[in-house]
RODO-2510 file (C-alpha; in nm, 4 decimals, decimal comma):
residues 296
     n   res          X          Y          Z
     1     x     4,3158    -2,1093    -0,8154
     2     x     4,4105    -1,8964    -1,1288
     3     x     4,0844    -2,0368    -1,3234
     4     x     3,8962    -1,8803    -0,9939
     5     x     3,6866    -1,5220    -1,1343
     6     x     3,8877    -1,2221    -1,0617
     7     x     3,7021    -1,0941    -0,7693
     8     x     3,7440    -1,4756    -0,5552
     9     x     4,0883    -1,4879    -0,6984
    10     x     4,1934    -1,1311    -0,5309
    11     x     3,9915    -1,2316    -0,1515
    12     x     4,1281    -1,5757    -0,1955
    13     x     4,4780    -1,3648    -0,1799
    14     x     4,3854    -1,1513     0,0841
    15     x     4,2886    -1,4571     0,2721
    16     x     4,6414    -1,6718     0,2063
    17     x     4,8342    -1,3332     0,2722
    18     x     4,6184    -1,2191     0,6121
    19     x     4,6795    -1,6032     0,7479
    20     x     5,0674    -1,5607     0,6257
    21     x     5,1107    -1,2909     0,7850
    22     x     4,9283    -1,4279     1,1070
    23     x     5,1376    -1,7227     1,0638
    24     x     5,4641    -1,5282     1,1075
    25     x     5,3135    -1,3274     1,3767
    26     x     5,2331    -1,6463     1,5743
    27     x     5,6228    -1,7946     1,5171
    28     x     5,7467    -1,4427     1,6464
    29     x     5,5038    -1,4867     1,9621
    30     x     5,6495    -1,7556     2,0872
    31     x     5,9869    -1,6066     2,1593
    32     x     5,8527    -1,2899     2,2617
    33     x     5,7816    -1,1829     2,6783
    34     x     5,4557    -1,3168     2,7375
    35     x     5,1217    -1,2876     2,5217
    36     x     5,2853    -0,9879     2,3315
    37     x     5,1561    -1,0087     2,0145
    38     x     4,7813    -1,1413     2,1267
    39     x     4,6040    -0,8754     2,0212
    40     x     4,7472    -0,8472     1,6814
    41     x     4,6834    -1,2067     1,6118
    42     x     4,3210    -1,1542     1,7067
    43     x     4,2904    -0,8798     1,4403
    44     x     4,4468    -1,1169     1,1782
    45     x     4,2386    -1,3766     1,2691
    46     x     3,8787    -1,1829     1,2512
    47     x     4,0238    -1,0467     0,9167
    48     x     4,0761    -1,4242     0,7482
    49     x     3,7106    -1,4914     0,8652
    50     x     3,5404    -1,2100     0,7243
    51     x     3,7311    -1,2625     0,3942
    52     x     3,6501    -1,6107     0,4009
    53     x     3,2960    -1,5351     0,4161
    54     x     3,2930    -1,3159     0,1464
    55     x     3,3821    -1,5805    -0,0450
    56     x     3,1536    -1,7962     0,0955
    57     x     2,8885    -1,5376    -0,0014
    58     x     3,0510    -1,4964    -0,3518
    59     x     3,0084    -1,8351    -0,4013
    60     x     2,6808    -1,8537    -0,2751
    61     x     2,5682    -1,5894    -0,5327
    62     x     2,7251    -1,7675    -0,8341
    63     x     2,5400    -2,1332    -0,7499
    64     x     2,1709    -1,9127    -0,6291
    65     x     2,2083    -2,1562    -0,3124
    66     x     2,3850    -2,2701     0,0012
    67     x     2,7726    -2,2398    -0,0567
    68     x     2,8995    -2,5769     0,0573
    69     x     2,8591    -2,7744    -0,2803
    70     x     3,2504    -2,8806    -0,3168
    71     x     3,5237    -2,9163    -0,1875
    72     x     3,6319    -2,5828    -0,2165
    73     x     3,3130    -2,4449    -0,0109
    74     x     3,3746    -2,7305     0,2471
    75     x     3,7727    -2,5830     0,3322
    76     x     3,6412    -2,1885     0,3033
    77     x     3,3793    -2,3425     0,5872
    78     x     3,5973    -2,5268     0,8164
    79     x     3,8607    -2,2187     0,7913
    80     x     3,5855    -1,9425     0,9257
    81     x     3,4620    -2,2739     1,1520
    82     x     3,8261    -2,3337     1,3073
    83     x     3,8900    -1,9003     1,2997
    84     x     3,5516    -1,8673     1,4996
    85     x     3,6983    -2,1350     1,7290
    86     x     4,0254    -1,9578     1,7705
    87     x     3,8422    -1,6711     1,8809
    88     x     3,6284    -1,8574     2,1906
    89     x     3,9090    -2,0630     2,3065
    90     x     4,1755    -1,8227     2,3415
    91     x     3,9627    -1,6291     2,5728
    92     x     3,9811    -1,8981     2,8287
    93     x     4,3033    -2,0689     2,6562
    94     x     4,5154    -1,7499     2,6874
    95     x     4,8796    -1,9288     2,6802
    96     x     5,0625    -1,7953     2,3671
    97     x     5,1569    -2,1824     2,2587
    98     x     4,7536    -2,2919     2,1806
    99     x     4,7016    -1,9068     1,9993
   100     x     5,0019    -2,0156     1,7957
   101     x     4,9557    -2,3455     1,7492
   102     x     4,5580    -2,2879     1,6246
   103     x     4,7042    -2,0028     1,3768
   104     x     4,9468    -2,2396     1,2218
   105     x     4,5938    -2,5028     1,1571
   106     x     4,4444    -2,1573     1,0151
   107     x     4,7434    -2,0783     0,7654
   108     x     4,7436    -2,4730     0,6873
   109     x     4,3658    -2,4377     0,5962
   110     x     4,3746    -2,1641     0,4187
   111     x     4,6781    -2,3257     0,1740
   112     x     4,4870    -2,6595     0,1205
   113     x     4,2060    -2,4575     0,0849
   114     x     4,3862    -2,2749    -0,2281
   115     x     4,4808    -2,5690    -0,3419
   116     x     4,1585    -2,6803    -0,4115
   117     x     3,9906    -2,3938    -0,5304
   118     x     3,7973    -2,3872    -0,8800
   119     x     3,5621    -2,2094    -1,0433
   120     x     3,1772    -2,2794    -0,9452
   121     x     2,9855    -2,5646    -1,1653
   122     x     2,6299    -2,6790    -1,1814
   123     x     2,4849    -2,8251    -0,8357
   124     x     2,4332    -3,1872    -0,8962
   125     x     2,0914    -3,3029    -0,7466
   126     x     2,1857    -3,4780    -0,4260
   127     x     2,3936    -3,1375    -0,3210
   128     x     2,0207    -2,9539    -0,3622
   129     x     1,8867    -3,1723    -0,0958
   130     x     1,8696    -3,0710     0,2898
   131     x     2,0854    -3,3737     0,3280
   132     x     2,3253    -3,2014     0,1662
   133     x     2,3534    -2,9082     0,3715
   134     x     2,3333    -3,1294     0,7276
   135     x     2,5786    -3,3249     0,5574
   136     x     2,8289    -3,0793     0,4914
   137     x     2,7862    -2,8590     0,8009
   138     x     2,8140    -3,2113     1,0244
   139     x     3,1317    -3,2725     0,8485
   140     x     3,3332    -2,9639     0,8658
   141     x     3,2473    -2,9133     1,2408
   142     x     3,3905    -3,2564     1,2976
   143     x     3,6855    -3,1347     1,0831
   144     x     3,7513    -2,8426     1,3195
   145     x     3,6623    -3,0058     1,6342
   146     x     3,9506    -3,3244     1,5585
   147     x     4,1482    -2,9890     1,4305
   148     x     4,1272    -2,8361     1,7546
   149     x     4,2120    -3,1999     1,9655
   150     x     4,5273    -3,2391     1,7245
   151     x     4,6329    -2,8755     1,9069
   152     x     4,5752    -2,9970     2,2237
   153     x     4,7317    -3,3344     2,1051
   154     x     5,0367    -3,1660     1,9830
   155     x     5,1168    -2,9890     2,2854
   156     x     5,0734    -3,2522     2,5447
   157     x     5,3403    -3,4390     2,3772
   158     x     5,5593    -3,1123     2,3456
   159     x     5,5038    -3,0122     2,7089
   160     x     5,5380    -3,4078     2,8145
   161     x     5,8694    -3,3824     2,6491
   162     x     6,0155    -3,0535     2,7775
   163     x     5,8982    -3,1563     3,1275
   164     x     6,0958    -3,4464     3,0930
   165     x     6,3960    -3,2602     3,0342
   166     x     6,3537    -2,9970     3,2883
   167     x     6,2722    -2,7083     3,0628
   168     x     5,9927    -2,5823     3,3219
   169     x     6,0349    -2,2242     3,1609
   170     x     5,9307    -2,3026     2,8052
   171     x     5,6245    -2,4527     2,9775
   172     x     5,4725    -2,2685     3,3007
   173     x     5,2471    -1,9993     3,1819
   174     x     5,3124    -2,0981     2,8234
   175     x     5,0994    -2,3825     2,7741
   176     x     4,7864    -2,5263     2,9558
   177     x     4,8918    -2,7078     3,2231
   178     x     4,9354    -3,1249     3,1560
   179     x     4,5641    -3,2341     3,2571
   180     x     4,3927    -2,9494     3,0827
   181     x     4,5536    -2,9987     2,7792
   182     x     4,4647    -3,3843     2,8373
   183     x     4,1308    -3,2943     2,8624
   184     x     4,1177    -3,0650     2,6000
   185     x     4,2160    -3,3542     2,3844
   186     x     3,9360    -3,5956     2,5140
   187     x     3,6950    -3,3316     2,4041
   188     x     3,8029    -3,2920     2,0668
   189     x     3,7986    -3,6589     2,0007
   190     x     3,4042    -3,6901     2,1513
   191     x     3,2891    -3,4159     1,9917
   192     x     3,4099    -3,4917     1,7064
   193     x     3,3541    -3,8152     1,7164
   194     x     2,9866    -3,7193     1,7203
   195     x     2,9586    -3,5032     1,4671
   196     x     3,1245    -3,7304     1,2278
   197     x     2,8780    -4,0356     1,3132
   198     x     2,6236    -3,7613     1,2211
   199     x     2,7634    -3,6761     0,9227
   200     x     2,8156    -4,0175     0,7655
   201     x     2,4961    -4,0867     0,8342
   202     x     2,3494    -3,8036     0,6679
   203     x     2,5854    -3,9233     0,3490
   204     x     2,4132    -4,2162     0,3471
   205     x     2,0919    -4,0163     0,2180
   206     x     2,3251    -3,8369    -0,0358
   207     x     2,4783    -4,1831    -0,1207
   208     x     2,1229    -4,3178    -0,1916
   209     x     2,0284    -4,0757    -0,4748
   210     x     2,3375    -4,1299    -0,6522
   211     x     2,2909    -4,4862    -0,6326
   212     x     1,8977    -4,4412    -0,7163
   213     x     1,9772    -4,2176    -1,0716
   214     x     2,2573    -4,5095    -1,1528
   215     x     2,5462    -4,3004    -1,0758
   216     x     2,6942    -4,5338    -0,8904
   217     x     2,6782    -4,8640    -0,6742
   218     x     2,6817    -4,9133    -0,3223
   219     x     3,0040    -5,1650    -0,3650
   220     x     3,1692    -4,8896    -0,5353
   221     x     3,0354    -4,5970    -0,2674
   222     x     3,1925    -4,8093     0,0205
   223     x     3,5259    -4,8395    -0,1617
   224     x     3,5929    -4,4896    -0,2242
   225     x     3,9167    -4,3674    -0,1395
   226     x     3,7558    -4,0890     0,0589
   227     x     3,4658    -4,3370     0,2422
   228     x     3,7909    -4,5575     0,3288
   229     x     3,9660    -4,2637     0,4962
   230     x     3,6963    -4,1266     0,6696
   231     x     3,5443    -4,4580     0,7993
   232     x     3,8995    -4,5423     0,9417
   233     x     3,8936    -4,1948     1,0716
   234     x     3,5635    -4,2665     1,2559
   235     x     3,6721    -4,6090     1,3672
   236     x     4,0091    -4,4566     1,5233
   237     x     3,8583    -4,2039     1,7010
   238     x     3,5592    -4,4914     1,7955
   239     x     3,9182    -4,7036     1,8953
   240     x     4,0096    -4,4258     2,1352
   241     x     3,6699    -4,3368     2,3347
   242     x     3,6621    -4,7453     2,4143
   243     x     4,0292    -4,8012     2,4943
   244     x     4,1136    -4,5178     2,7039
   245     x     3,8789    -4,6390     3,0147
   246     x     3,9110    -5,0013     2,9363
   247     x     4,2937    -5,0771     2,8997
   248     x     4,3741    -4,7557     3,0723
   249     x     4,5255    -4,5900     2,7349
   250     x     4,7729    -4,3231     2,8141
   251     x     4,7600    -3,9822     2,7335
   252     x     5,0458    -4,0043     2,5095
   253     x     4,9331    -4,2871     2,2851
   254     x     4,5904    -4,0527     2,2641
   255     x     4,7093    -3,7978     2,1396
   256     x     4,9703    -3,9673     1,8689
   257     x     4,6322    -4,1447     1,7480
   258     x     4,4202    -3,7989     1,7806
   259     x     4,6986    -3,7148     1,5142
   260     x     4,6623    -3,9835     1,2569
   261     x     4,3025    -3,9536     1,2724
   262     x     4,3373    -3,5947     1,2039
   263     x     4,5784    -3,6637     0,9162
   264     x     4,3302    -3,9221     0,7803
   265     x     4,0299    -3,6551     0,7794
   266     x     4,2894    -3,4191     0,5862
   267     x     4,4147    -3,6854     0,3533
   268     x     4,0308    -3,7859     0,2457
   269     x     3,9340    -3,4161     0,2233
   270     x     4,2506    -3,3334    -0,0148
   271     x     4,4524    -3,5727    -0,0444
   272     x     4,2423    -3,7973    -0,2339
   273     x     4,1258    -3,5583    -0,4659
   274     x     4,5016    -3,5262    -0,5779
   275     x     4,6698    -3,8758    -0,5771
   276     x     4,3410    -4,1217    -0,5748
   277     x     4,0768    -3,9773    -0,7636
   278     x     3,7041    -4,0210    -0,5765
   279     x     3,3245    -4,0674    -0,6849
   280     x     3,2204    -3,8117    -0,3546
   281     x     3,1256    -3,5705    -0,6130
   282     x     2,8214    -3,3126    -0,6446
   283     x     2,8955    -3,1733    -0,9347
   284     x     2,7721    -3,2835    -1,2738
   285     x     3,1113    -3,1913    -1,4178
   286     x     3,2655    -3,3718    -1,1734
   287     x     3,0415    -3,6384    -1,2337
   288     x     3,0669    -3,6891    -1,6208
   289     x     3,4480    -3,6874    -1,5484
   290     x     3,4272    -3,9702    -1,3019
   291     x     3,1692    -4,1844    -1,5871
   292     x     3,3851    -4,0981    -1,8170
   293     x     3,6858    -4,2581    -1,6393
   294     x     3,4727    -4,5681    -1,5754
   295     x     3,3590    -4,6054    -1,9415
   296     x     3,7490    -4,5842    -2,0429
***
């Protein structure tokens, strides 16, 4: 983040300190008299997506092209993507658990996001192409539409487990009610679940020119620590959609699963940069590196 240029490097600390901020705000919600703070959080909210954008847009400028080139770009995207969501939803989501819980996936974002940033580098030729941009957009609105059935996920099992105990109060008027939040879950996974068929198939074209300029192989494409991830992400969510009618899968075991899946799809967007190292690269800096591991 400190190698970003000055001017990303001060919104990219507007952005972590708006989302801290709304992050706090959401925790103090929650033991406040009803939908107190909703308005607030709203404000915040708008303000981490129009900072986010500028980003996007000084990004955009620096690379004379579409801003969602790396991985940086991609998290910038899916945090204005899962903000804009924030916004629809808690118009007809208006219990003060979901605004929360969707602030906390904003603030988590927005960190990862950080963690990822660096400076722009030269487009690599696939990234030029429009499967590129499909691609990308496919990806990070299957990102925020898991994000959004891990939140519904979440709070099932929450307001499964205070009803259990009796604790009516921290649950009527707090949270969606049991079957809603059920269903909100089911729609997550199948929208999701759509978009990310989509957008591995659209990598496939991306995959194809890397393997076509000798970049790389399609052994070592489908063993990518990212591919892996995703792919078992995909076949997970896949799992789900043709378990739940057939062996009557419950709405608990749902959403624990809606959560690994969701943790997978983090892991292979971050993660793996991190700890395993990956060839999903469109950069040619990126790309020398990853040669230049191989020839070593």
């Amino acid at each position: 983040m400190l190698q970003l240029p000055l001017n990303e490097r001060l919104v990219l600390y507007l952005v972590l300190g708006v989302y801290l901020v709304a992050g706090t705000v959401a925790a103090r919600q929650l033991s406040a008299d009803g939908p107190k703070y909703r308005r607030l959080l709203t404000c915040l909210i708008i303000a981490g997506i129009c900072l986010q954008s500028i980003l996007l847009v000084l990004r955009g400028m620096a690379i004379q092209g579409f801003p969602l080139t790396g991985l940086f770009e991609s998290m910038t995207l899916l945090g204005i993507a899962s903000g804009a969501a924030y916004l629809l939803l808690s118009t007809v989501i208006p219990q003060v658990w979901f605004q929360s819980a969707m602030t906390w996936i904003l603030l988590l974002i927005s960190v990862l996001g950080a963690k990822v940033a660096s400076p722009v580098t030269e487009v690599h030729e696939a990234a030029k192409t429009p499967w590129a941009l499909v691609h990308g957009l496919a990806m990070v609105l299957s990102a925020a539409a898991i994000a959004f059935a891990t939140v519904s996920a979440w709070m099932y099992v929450l307001a499964n487990k205070r009803l259990k105990n009796k604790e009516l109060g921290k649950v009527l008027g707090r949270m969606p009610n049991i079957e809603k939040l059920r269903r909100m879950n089911l729609f997550g996974i199948e929208a999701g679940f759509v978009l990310l068929s989509f957008g591995l198939f659209t990598g496939l074209g991306m995959a194809a020119i890397q393997i076509r300029s000798g970049e790389t192989t399609l052994a070592h494409w489908l063993i990518d620590p990212k591919i892996v991830l995703i792919l078992l992400a995909w076949l997970l969510l896949a799992a789900i959609l043709v378990l739940r009618p057939l062996v009557r899968l419950g709405g608990k075991a749902v959403a624990y699963l809606t959560m690994v899946a969701f943790f997978l799809i983090i892991f292979a967007i971050v993660g793996v940069t991190f700890f395993c190292g990956t060839r999903h690269v469109f950069s040619h800096a990126a790309v020398t590196l990853v040669q230049a591991t191989e020839t070593v």
